[in-house]
N, C-alpha and C positions, 0 to 999 in steps of 0.2 A: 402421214404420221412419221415416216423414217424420214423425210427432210426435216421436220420438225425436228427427231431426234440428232441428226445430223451438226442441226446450226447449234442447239440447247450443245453440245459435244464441243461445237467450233467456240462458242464464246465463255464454256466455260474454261476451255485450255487458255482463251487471250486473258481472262477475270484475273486466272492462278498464275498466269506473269507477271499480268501487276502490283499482285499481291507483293508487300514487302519480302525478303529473305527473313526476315526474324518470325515473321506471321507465318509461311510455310515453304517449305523447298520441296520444290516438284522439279521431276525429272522425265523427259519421254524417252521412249523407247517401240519398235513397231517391228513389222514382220511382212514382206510378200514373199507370199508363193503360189510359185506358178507346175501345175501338174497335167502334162496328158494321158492319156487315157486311151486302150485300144482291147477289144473283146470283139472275137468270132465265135459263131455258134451258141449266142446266147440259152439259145432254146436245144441246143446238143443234137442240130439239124443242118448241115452242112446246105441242105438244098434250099432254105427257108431264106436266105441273102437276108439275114438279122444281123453283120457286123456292127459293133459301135464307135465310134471313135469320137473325141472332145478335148478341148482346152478349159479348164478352168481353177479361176485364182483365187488366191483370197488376202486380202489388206487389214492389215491389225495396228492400229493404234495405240497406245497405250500411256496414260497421263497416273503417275505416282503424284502424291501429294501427303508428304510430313505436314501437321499441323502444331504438333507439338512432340516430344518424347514420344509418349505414350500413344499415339492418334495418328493413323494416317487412312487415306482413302486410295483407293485403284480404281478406275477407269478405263475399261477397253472395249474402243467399236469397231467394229469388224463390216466388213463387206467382202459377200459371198458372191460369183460368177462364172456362168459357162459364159466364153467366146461366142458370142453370134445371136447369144440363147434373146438379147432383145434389141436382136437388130443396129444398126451404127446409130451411136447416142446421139441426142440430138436436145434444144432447147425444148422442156415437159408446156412449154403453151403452145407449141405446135407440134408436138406429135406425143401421144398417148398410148406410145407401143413399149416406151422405156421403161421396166421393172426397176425402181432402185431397191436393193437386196442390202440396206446397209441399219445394223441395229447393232445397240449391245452386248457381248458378249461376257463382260465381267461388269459390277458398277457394285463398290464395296466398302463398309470403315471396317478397319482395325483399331481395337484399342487391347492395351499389350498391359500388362503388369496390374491385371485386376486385384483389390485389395493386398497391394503390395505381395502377390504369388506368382508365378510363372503360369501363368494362365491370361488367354487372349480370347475375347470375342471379334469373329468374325461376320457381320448382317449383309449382307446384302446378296446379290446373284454373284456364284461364283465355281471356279472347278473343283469337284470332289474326286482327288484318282489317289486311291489306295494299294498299297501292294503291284502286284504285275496288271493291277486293272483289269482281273478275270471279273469281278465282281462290280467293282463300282472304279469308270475312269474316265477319264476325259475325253477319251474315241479322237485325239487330235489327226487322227490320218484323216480323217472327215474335216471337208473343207470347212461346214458349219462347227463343227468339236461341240462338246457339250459341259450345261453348264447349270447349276439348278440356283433356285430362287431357297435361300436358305439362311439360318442361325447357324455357328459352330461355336463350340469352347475347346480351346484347345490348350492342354494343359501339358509342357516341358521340362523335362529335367534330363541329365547324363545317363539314368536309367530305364526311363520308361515316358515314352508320350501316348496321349492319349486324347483321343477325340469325341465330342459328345456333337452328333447336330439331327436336325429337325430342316426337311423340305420339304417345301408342298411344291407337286410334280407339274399336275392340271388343277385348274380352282373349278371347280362345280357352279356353274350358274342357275341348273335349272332348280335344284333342293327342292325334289319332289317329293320327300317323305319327311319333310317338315322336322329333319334332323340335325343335330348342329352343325356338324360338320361333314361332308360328303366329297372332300377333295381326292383326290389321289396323293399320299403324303408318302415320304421314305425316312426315317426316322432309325438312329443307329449308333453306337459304341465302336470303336476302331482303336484298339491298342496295340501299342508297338515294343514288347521289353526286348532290350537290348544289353543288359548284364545276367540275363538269366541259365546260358549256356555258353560258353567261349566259341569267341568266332561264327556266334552264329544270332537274329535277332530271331524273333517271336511274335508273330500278329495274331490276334484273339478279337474276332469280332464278334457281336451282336446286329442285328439289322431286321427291322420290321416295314411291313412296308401294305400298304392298305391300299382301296380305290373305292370310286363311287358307287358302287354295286354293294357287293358282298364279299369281298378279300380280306382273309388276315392270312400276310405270308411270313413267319419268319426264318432267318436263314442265321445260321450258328455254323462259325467256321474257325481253323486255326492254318496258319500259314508259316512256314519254318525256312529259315534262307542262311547257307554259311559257305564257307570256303575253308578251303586246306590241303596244302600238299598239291599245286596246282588244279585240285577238283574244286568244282564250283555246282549245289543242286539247290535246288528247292521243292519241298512239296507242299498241298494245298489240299484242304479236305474239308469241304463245307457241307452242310446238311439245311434240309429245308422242311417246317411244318409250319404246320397253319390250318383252314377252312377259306373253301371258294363254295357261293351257291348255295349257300347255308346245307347244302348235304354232303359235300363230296371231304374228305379230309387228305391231306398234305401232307406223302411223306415221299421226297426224296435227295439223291446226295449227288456228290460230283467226287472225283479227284484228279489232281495234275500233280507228273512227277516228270521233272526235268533235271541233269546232270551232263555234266562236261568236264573236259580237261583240254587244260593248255600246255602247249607241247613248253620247256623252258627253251626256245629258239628267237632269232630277232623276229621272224615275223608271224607270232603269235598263235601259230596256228592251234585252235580250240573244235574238238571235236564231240559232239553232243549227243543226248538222246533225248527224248519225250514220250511220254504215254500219259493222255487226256481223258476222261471217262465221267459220261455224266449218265445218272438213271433214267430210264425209259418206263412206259406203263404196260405191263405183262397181262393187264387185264380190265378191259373196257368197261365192263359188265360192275365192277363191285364198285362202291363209294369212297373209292381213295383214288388220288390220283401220285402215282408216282414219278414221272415227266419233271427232270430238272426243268425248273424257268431261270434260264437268263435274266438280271436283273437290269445293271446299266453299265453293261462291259466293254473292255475295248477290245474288241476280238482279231482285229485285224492284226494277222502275222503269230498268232497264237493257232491259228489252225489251218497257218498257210497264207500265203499271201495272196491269191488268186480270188477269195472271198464268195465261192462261189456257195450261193445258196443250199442249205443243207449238208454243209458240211464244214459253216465255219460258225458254231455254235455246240457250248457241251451239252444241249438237248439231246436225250438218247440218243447219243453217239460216242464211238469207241476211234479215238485218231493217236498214230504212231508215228513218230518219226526220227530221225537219223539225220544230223545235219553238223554243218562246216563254217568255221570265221576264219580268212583267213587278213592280216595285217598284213599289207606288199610295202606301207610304207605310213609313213607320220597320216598322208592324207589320205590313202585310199585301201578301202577296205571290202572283201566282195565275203560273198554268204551263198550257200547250196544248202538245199534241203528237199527231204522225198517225205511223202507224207500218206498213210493207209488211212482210209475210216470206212469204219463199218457201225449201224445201226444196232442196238442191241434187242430193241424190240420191235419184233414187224407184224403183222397181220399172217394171218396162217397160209402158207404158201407161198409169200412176197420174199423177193431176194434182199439181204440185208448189205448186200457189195454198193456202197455208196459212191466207190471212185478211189484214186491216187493223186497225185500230184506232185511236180517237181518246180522247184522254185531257183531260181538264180538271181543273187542282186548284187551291184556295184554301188560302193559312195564315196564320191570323190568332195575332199575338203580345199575349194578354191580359196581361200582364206579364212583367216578369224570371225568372217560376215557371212561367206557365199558357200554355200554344198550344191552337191549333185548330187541325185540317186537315178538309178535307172534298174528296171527288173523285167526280168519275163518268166512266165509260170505256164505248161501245160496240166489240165486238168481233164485224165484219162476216166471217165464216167462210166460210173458203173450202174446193173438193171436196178438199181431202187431209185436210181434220178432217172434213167432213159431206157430201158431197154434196144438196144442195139443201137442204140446215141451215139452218134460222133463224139470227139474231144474236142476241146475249148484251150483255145488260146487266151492270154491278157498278157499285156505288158505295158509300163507306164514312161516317166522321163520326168524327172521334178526337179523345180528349180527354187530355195529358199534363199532369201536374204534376210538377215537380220540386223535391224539399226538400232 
């Protein structure tokens, strides 16, 4: 099926060159990178010989095609790879060890100036990343990134945009309750005013989001982002209700509050703070659950960069941190950061000390095309992941180009 999709990919990019110029102007554009990857102590067990280590890339295509003013479509297929992971490639009619990992990633029309207003539909699969992406984002540190099959309307002006879309997550095949609809859908409002406060913009979302069972979740949140006087903060304060299970009812929140300043010096230097805080459930026993859920966030680097399980998610958990940018020059730019969380709800007796974490990264800009990054993170574990656990190392080395 993905060769299939592969060649349908190849011959529609040869179709849209020989399409005239007046019929449509397409443009490509694409992306490798390449990232390793190194983790000790997965399991926070030194004697357990679980290090991990991997190469793995990913290749993005990408075919624009104007059809007219108003119409154009996007195109991008991607293929996803670890090094080794299926063996040295070879011809698929004689060896049947080769995974090709190569599918769609975006596949979309635009059409722009619906009944002559500033309003655009967008159909087809595509990236939904709003705000800092705590809530809904593209997760692009993920080789695969994410991408939903979806409608958007999205309506622009100088003072205020705003977004209306409807996706379905999973399709339901089995419709065993003879219902219309039983998909996993996420369905939402996203506005952004931007004259409402000087210097500062304003996100106000809506977002419901249902699955094949029993879920109605929704989540009501505002988002505030400004600068002045070298300070730069934002905070973020979303709330969650709804029914799961037809008995349990849905009430809980999150917030993030982040601030910095930049020193007025050449090389930029900006020093920050965070405090992240999502609700926990106090009480097993009654028919609410209070447990922020994550929706479709991009968490990575919002809670540290080491991403280690249980502590990079605002699910009941409390994370602080104290962190540094520093500019050394046009290209290269390094970043430190210490990071607390703790649990706010635990089981009667259970330690709520989740761990700490210290992050360091470097990113060198080899050209207008080629970056480097490179990071290492120790993650000191604390008794609600391990009792008397080792710490965890990771660190990566990543290689982008973009054409």
């Amino acid at each position: 099926m993905k060769r299939i999709l592969l060649s349908v990919f190849a011959v529609a990019i040869t179709a849209a060159w020989a399409v005239p110029a007046s019929a449509a102007d397409v443009s490509l554009s694409g992306q490798y990178r390449l990232r390793g990857e190194y983790r000790d102590n997965v399991d926070f067990n030194e004697d357990a010989g679980d290090d991990r280590a991997s190469w793995a890339q990913r290749v993005r295509i990408t075919a624009n095609a104007k059809a007219t003013d108003d119409t154009s479509v996007k195109a991008t297929i991607q293929d996803t790879r670890t090094w080794g992971a299926t063996g040295v490639l070879s011809d698929a009619s004689t060896s049947t060890s080769v995974t090709n990992t190569v599918d769609l990633h975006e596949a979309y029309v635009n059409i722009s100036n619906l009944l002559e207003q500033p309003v655009t539909l967008r159909a087809g699969r595509q990236e939904l990343a709003y705000g800092d992406e705590r809530i809904i984002g593209a997760f692009n540190w993920s080789n695969n990134g994410r991408a939903f099959d979806a409608f958007k309307l999205m309506y622009s002006t100088d003072a205020i945009n705003v977004d209306v879309f409807a996706a379905t997550v999973s399709e339901d095949s089995a419709d065993t309750d003879a219902t219309l609809n039983d998909d996993t859908d996420l369905n939402g409002v996203y506005a952004t005013l931007k004259q409402v406060i000087p210097n500062n913009t304003l996100d106000v979302y809506l977002l419901h989001q249902t699955d094949n069972v029993d879920l109605t979740r929704y989540t009501v949140g505002a988002r505030l982002k400004g600068a002045a006087a070298g300070v730069d903060y934002t905070v973020e304060l979303p709330f969650q209700t709804g029914e799961q299970n037809a008995t349990t009812d849905i009430s809980a929140w999150a917030l993030a509050v982040k601030a910095g300043y930049t020193l007025p010096t050449a090389l930029k230097l900006r020093v920050g703070a965070e405090y992240d805080m999502g609700s926990g459930d106090d009480d097993a026993t009654d028919n609410e659950n209070g447990t922020w859920v994550d929706l479709f966030p991009t968490n990575h680097a919002h809670f540290g960069y080491a991403d280690v399980s249980g502590a990079n998610s605002w699910a009941n958990l409390t994370a602080i941190s104290v962190n540094a940018t520093l500019d050394l020059n046009e290209k290269t730019k390094l970043y430190a950061a210490y990071w607390n969380y703790t649990q706010n709800e635990t089981a009667a007796g259970a330690d709520d000390s989740v761990g700490s974490e210290i992050d360091v990264t470097a990113t060198y800009k080899y050209n207008n095309a080629v970056a480097v990054e490179a990071g290492i993170s120790r993650f000191f574990v604390g008794d609600a992941l391990a009792t008397d656990g080792d710490d965890q190392d990771w660190a990566y080395l990543m290689l982008t180009a973009n054409f």
